[in-house]
HTML snippet that shows the backbone in 3Dmol.js (N, CA, C, O; Angstrom):
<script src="https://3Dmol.org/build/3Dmol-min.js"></script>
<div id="view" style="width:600px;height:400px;position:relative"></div>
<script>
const pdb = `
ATOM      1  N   UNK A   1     102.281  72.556  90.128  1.00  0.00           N
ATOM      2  CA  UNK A   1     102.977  71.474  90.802  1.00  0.00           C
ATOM      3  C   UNK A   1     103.442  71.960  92.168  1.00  0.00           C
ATOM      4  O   UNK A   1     104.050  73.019  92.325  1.00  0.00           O
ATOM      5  N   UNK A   2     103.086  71.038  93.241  1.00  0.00           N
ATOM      6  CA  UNK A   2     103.661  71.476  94.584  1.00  0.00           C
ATOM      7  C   UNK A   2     105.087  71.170  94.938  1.00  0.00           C
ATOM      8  O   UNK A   2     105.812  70.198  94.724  1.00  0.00           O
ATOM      9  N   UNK A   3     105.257  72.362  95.573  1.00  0.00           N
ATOM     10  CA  UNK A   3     106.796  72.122  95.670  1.00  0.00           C
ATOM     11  C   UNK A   3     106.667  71.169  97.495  1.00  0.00           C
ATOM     12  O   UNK A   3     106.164  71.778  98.439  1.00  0.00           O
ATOM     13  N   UNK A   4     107.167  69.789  97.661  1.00  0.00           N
ATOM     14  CA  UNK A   4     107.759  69.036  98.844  1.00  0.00           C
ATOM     15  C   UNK A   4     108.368  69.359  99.865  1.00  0.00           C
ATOM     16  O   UNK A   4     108.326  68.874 100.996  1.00  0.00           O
ATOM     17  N   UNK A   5     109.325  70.749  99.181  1.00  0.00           N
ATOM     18  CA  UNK A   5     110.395  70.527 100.188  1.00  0.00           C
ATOM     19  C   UNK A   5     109.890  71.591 101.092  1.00  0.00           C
ATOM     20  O   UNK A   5     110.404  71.700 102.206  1.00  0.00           O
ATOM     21  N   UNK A   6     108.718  72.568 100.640  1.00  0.00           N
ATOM     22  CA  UNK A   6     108.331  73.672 101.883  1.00  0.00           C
ATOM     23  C   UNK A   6     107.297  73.755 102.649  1.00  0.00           C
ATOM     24  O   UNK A   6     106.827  74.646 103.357  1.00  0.00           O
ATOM     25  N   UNK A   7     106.845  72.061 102.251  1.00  0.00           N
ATOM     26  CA  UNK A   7     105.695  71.760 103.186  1.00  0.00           C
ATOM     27  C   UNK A   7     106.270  71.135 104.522  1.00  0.00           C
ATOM     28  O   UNK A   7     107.448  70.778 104.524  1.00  0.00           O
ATOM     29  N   UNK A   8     105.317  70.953 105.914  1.00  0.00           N
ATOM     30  CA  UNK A   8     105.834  69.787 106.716  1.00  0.00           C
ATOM     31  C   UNK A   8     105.761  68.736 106.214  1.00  0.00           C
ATOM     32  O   UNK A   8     105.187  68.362 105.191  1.00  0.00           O
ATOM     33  N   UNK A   9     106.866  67.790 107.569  1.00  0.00           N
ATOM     34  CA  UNK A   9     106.751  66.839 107.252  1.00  0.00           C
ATOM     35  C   UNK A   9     105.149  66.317 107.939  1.00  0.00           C
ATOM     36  O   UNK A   9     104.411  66.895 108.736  1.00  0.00           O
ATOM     37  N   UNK A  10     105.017  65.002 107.249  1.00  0.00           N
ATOM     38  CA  UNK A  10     103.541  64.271 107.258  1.00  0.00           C
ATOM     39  C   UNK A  10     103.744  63.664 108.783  1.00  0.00           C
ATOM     40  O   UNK A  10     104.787  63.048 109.001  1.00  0.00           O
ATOM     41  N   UNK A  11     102.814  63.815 109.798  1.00  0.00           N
ATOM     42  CA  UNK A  11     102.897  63.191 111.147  1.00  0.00           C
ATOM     43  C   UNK A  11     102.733  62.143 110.823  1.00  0.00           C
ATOM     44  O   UNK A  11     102.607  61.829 109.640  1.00  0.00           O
ATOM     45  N   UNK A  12     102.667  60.795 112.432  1.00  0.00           N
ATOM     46  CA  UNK A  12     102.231  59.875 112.361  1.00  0.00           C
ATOM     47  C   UNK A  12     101.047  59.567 112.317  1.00  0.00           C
ATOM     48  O   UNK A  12     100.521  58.589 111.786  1.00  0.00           O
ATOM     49  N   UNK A  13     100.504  60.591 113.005  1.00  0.00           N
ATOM     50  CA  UNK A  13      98.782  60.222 113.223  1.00  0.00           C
ATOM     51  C   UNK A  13      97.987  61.622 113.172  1.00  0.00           C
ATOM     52  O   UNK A  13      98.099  62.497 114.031  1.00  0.00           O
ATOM     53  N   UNK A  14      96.922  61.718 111.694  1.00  0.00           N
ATOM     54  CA  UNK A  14      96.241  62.930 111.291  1.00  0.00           C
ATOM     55  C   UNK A  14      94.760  62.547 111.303  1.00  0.00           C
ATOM     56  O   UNK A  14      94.097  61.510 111.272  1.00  0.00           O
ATOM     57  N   UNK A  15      94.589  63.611 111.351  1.00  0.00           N
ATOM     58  CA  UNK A  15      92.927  63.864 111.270  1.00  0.00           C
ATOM     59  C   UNK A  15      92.386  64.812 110.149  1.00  0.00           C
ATOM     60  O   UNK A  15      93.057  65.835 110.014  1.00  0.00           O
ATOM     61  N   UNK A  16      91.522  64.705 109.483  1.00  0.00           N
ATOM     62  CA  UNK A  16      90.913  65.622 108.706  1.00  0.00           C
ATOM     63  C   UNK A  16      89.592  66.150 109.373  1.00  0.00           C
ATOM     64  O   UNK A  16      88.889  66.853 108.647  1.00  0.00           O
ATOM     65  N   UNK A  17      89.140  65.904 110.694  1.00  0.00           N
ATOM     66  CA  UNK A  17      87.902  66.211 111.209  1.00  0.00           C
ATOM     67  C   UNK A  17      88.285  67.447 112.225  1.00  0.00           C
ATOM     68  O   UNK A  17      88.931  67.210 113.245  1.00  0.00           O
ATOM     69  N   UNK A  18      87.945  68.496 111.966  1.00  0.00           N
ATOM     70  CA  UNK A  18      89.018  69.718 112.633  1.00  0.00           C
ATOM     71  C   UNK A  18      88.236  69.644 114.259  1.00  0.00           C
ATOM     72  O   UNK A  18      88.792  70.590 114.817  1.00  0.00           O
ATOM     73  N   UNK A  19      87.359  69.097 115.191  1.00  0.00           N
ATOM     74  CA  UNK A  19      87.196  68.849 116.486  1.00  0.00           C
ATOM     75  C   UNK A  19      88.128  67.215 116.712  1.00  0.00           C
ATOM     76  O   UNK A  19      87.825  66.563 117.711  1.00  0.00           O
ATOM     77  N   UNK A  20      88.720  66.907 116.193  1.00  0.00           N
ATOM     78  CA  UNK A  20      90.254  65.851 116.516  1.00  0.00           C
ATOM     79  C   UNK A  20      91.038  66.606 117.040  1.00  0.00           C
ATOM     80  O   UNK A  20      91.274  67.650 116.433  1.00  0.00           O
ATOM     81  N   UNK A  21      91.592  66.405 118.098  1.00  0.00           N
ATOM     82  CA  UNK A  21      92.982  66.901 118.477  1.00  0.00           C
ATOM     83  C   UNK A  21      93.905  66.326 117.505  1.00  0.00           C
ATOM     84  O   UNK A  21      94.920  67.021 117.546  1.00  0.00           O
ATOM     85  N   UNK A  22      94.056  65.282 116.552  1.00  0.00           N
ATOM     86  CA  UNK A  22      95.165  65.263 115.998  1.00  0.00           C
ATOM     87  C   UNK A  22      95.264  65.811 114.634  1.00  0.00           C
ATOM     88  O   UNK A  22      96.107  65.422 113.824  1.00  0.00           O
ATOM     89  N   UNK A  23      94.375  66.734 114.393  1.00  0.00           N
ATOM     90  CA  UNK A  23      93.872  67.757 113.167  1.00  0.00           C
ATOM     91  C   UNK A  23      95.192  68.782 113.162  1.00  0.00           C
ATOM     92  O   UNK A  23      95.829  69.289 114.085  1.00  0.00           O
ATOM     93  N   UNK A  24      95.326  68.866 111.615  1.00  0.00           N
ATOM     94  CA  UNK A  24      96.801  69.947 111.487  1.00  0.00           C
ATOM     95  C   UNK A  24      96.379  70.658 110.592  1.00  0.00           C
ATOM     96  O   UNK A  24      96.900  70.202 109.574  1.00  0.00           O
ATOM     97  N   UNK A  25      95.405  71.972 110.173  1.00  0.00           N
ATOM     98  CA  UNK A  25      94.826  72.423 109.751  1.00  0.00           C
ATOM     99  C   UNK A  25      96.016  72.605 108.023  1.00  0.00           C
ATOM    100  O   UNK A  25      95.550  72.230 106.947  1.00  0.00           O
ATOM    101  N   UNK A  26      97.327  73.148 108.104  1.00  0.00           N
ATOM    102  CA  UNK A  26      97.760  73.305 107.260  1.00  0.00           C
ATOM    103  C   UNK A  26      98.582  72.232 106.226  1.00  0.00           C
ATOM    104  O   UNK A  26      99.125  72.240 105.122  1.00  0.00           O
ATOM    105  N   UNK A  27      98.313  71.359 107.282  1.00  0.00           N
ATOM    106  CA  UNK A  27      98.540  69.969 106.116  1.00  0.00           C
ATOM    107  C   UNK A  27      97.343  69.259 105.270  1.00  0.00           C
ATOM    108  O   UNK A  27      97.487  68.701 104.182  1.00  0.00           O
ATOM    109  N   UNK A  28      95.963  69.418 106.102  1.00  0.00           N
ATOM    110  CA  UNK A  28      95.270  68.999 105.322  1.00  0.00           C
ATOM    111  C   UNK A  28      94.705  69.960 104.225  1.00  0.00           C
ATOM    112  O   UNK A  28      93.998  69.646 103.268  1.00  0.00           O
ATOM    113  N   UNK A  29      95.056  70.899 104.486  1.00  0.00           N
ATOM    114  CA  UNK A  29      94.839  71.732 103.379  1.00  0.00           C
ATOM    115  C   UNK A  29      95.383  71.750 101.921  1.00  0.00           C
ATOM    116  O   UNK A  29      94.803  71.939 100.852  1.00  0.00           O
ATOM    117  N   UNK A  30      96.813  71.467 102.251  1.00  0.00           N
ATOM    118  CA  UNK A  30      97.848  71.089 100.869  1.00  0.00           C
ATOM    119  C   UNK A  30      97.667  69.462 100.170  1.00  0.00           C
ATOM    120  O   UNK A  30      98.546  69.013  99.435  1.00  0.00           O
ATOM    121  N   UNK A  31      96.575  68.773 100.467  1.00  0.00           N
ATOM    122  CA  UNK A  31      96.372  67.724  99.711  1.00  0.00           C
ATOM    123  C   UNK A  31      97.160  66.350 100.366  1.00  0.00           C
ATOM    124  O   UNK A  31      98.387  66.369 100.455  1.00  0.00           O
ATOM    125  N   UNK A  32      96.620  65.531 100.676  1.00  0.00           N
ATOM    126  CA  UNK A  32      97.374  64.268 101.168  1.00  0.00           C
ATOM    127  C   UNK A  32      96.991  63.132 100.322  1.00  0.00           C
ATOM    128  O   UNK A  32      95.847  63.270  99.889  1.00  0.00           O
ATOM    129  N   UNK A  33      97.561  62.078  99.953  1.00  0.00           N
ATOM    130  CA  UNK A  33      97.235  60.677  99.719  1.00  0.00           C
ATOM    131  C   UNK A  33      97.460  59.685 100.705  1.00  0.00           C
ATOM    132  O   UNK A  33      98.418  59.661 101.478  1.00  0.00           O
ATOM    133  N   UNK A  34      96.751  59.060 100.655  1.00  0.00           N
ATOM    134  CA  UNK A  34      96.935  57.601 102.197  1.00  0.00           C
ATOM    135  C   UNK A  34      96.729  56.139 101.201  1.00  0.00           C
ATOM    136  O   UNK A  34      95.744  55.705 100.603  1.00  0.00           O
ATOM    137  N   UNK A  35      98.183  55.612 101.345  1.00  0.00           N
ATOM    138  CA  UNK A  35      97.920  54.380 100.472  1.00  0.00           C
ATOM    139  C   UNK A  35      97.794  53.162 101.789  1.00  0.00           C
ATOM    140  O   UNK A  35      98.456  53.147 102.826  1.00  0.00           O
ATOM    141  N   UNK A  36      96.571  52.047 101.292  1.00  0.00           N
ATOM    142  CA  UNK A  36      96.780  51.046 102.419  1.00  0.00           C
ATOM    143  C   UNK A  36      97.145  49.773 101.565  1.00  0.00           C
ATOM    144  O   UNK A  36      96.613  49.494 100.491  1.00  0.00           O
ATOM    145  N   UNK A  37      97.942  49.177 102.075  1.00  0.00           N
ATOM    146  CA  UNK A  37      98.153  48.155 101.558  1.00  0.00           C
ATOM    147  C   UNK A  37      98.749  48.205 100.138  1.00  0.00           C
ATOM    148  O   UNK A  37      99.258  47.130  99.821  1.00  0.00           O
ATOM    149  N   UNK A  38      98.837  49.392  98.981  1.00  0.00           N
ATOM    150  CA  UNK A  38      99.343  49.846  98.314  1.00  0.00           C
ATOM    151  C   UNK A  38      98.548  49.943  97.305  1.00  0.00           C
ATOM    152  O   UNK A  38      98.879  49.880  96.121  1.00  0.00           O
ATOM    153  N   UNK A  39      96.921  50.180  97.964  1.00  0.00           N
ATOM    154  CA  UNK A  39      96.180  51.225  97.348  1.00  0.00           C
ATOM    155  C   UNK A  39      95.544  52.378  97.686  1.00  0.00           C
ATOM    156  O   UNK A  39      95.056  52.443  98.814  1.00  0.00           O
ATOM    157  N   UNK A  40      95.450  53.285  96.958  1.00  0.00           N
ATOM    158  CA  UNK A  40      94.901  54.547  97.227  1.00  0.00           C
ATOM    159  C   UNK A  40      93.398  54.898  97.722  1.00  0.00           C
ATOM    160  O   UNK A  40      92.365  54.758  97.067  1.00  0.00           O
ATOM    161  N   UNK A  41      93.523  55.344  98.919  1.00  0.00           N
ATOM    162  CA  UNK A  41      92.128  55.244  99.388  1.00  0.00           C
ATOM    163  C   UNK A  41      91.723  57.030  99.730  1.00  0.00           C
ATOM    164  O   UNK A  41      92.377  57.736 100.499  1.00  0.00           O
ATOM    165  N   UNK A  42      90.730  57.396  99.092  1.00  0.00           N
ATOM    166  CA  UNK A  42      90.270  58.623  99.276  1.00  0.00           C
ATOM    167  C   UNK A  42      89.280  59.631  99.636  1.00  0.00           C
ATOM    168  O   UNK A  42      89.011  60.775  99.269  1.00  0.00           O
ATOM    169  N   UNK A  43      88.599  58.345 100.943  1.00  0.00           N
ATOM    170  CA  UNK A  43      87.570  59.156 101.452  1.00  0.00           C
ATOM    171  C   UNK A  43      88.288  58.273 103.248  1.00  0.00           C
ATOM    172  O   UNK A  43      87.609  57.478 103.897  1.00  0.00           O
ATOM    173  N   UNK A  44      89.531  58.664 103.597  1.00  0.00           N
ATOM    174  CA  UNK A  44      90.523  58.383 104.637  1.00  0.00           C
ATOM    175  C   UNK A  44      90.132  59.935 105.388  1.00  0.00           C
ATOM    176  O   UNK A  44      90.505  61.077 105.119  1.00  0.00           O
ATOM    177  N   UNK A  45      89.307  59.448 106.332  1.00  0.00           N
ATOM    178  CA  UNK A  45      88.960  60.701 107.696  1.00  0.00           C
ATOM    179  C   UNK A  45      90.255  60.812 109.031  1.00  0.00           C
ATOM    180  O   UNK A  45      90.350  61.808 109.747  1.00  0.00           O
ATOM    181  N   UNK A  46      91.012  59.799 109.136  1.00  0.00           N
ATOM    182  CA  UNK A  46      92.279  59.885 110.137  1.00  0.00           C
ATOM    183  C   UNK A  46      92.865  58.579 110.024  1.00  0.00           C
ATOM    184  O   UNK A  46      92.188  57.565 109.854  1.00  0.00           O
ATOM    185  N   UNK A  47      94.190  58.593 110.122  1.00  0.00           N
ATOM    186  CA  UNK A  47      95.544  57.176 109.865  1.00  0.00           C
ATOM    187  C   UNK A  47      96.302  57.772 110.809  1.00  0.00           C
ATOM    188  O   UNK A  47      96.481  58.904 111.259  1.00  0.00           O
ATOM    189  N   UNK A  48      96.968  55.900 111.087  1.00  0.00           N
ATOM    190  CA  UNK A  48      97.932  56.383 112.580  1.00  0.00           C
ATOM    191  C   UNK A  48      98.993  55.225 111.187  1.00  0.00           C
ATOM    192  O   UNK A  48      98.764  54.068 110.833  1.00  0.00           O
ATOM    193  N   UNK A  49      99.886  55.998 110.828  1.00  0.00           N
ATOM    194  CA  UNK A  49     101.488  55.223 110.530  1.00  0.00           C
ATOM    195  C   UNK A  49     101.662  54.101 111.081  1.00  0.00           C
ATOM    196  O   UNK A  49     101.503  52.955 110.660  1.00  0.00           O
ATOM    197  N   UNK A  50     102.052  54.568 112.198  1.00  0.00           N
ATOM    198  CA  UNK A  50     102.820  53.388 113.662  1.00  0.00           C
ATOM    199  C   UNK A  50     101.721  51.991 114.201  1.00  0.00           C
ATOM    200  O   UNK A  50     102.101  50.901 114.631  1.00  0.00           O
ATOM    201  N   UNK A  51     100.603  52.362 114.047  1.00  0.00           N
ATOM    202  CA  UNK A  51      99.463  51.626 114.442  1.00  0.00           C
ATOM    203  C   UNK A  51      99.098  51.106 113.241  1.00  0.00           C
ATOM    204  O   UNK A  51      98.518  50.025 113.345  1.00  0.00           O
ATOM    205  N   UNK A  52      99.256  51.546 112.055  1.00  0.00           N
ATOM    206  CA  UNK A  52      98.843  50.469 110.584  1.00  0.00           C
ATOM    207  C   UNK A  52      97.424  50.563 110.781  1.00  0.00           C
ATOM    208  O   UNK A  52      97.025  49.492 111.237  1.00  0.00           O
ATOM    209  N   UNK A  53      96.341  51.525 110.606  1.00  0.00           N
ATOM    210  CA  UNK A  53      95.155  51.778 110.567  1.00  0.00           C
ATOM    211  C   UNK A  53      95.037  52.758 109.404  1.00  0.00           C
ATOM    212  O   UNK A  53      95.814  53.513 108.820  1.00  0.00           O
ATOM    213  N   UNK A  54      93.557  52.391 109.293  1.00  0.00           N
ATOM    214  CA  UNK A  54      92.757  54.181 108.189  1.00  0.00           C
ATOM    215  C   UNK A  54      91.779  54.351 109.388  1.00  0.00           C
ATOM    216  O   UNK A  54      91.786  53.619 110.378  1.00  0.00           O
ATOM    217  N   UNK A  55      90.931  55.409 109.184  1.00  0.00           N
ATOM    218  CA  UNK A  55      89.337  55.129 109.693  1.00  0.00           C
ATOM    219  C   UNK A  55      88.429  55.781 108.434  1.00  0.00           C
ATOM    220  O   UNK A  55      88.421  56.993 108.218  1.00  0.00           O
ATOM    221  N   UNK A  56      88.008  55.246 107.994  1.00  0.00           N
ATOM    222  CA  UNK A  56      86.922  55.599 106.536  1.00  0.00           C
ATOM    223  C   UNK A  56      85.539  55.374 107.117  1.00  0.00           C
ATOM    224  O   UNK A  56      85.137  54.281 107.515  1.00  0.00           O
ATOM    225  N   UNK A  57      84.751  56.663 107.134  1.00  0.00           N
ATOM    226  CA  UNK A  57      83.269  57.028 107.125  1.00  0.00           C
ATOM    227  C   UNK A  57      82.930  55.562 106.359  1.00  0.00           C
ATOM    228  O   UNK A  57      83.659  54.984 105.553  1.00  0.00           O
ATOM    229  N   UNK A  58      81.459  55.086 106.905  1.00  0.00           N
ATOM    230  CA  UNK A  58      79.973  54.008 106.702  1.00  0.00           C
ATOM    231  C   UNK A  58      79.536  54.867 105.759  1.00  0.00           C
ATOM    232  O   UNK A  58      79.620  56.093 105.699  1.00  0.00           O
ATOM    233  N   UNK A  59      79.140  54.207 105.153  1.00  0.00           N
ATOM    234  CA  UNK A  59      77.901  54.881 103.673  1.00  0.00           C
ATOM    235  C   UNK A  59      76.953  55.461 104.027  1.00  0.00           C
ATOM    236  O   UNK A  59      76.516  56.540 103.625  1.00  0.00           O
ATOM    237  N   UNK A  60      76.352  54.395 105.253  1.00  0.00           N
ATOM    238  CA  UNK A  60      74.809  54.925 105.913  1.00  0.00           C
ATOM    239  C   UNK A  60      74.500  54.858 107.369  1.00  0.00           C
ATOM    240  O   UNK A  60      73.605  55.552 107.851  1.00  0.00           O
ATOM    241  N   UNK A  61      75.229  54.029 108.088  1.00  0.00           N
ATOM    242  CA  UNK A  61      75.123  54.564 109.456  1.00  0.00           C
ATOM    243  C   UNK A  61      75.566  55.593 110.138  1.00  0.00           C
ATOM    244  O   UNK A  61      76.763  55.424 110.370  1.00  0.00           O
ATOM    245  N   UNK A  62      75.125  56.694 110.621  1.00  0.00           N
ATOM    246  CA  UNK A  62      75.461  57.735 111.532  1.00  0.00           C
ATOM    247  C   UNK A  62      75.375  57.457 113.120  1.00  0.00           C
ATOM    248  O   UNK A  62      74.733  56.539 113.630  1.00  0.00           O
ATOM    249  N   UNK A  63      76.003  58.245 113.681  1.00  0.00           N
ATOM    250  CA  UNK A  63      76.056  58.551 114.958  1.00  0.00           C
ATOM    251  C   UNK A  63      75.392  59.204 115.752  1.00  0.00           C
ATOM    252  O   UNK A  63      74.760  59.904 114.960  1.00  0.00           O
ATOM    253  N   UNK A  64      74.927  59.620 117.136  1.00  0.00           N
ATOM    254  CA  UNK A  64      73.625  60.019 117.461  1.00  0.00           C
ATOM    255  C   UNK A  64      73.826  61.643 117.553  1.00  0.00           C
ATOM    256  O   UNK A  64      73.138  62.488 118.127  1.00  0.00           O
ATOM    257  N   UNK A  65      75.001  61.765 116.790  1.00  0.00           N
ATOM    258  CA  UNK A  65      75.469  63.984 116.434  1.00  0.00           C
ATOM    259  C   UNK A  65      74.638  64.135 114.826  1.00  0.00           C
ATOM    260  O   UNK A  65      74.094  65.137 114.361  1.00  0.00           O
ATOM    261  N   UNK A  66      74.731  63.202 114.413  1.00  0.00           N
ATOM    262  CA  UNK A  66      74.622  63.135 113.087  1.00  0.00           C
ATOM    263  C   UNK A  66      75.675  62.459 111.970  1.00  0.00           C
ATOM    264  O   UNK A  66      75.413  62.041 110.843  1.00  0.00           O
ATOM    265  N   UNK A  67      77.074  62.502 112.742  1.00  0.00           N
ATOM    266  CA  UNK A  67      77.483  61.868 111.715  1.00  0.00           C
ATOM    267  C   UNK A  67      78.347  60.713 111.733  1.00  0.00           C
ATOM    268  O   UNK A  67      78.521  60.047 112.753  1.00  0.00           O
ATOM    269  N   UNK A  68      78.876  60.469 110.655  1.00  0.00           N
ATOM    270  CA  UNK A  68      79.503  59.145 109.742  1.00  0.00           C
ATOM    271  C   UNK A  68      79.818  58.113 110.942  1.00  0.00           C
ATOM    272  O   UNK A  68      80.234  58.810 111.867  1.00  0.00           O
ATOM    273  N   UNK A  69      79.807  57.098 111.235  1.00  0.00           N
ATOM    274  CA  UNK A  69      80.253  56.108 112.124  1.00  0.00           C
ATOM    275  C   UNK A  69      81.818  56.053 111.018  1.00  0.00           C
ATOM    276  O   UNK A  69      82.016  56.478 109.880  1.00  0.00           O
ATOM    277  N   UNK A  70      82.514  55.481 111.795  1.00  0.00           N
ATOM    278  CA  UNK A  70      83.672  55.435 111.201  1.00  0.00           C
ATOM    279  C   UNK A  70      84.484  54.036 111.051  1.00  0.00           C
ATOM    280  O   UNK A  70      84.269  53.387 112.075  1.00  0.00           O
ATOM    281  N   UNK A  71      85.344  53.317 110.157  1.00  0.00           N
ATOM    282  CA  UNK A  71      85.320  51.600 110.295  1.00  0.00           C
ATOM    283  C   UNK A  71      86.594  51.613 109.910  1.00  0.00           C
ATOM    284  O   UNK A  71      87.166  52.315 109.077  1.00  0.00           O
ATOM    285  N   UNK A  72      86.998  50.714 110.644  1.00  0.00           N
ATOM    286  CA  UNK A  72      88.717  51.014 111.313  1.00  0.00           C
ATOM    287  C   UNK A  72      89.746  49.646 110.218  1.00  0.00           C
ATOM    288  O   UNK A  72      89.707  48.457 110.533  1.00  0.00           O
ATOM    289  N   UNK A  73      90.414  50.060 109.222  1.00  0.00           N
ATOM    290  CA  UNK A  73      90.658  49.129 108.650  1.00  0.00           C
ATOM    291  C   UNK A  73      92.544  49.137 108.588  1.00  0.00           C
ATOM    292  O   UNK A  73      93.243  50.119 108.334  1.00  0.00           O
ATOM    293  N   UNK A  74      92.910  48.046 108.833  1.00  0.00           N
ATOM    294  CA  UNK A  74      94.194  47.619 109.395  1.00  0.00           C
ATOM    295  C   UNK A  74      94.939  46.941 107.959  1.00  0.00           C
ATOM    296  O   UNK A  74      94.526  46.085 107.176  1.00  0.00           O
ATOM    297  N   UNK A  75      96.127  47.675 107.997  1.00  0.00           N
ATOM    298  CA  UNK A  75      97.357  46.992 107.373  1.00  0.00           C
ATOM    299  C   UNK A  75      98.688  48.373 107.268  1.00  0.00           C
ATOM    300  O   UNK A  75      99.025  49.225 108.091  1.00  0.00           O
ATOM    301  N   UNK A  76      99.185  48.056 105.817  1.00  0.00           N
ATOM    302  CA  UNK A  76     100.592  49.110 106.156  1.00  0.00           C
ATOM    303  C   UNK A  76     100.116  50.408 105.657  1.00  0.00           C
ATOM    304  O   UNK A  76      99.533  50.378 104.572  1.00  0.00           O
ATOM    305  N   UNK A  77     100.247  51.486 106.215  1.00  0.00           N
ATOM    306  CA  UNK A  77      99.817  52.712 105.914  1.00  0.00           C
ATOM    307  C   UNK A  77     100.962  53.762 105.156  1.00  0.00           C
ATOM    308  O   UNK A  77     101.958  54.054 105.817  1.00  0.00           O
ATOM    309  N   UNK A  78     100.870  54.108 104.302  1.00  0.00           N
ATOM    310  CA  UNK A  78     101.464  55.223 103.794  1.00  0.00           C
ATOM    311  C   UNK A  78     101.043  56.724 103.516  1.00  0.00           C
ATOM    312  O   UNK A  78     100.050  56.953 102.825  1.00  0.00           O
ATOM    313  N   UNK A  79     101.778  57.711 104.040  1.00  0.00           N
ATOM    314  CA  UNK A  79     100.508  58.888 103.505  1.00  0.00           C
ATOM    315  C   UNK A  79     101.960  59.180 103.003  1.00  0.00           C
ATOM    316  O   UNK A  79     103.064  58.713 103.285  1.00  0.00           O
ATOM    317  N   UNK A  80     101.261  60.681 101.666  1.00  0.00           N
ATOM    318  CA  UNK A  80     102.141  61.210 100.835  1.00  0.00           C
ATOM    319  C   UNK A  80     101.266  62.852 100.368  1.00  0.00           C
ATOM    320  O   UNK A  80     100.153  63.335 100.572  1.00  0.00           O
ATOM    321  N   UNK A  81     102.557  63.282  99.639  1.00  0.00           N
ATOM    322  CA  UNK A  81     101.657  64.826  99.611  1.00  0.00           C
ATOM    323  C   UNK A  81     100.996  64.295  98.046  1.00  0.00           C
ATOM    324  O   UNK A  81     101.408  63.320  97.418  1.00  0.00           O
ATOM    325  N   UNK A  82     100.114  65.019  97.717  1.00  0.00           N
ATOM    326  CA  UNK A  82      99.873  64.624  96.273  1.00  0.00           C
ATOM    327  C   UNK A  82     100.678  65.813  95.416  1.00  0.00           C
ATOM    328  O   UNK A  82     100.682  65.792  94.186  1.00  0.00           O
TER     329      UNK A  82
END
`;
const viewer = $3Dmol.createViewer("view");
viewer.addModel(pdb, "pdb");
viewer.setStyle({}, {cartoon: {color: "spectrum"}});
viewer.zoomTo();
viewer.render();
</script>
């Protein structure tokens, strides 16, 4: 069981794609949950709090690097440690 109180706190706006500047290498490491709308969504690549967004990877369209196009879905955002 993780202990809460000796992690940071959760920013407003993260990235799990470590070429993001808003990437925090040691938070995504300790496990996050991102609830939208007040369900649990778990393939969440970056959330802005304040802005009420996810961005969740396309199944099958890529980008011309190779990867995931990304699809920007709006309402109340919560992240939490798991």
């Amino acid at each position: 069981m993780n202990d809460t109180k000796s992690l940071p706190a959760l920013p407003d706006r993260l990235s799990v794609n470590p070429r993001s500047r808003h990437h925090v290498a040691e938070i995504c490491e300790s496990g996050i949950g991102i609830l939208l709308n007040g369900k649990e969504h778990f393939d969440v690549e970056e959330y802005c709090i304040s802005e009420g967004w996810v961005k969740i990877p396309s199944l099958k369209a890529l980008d011309r690097r190779g990867q995931p196009l990304l699809m920007k879905r709006k309402g109340t955002v919560e992240a939490f440690y798991r």
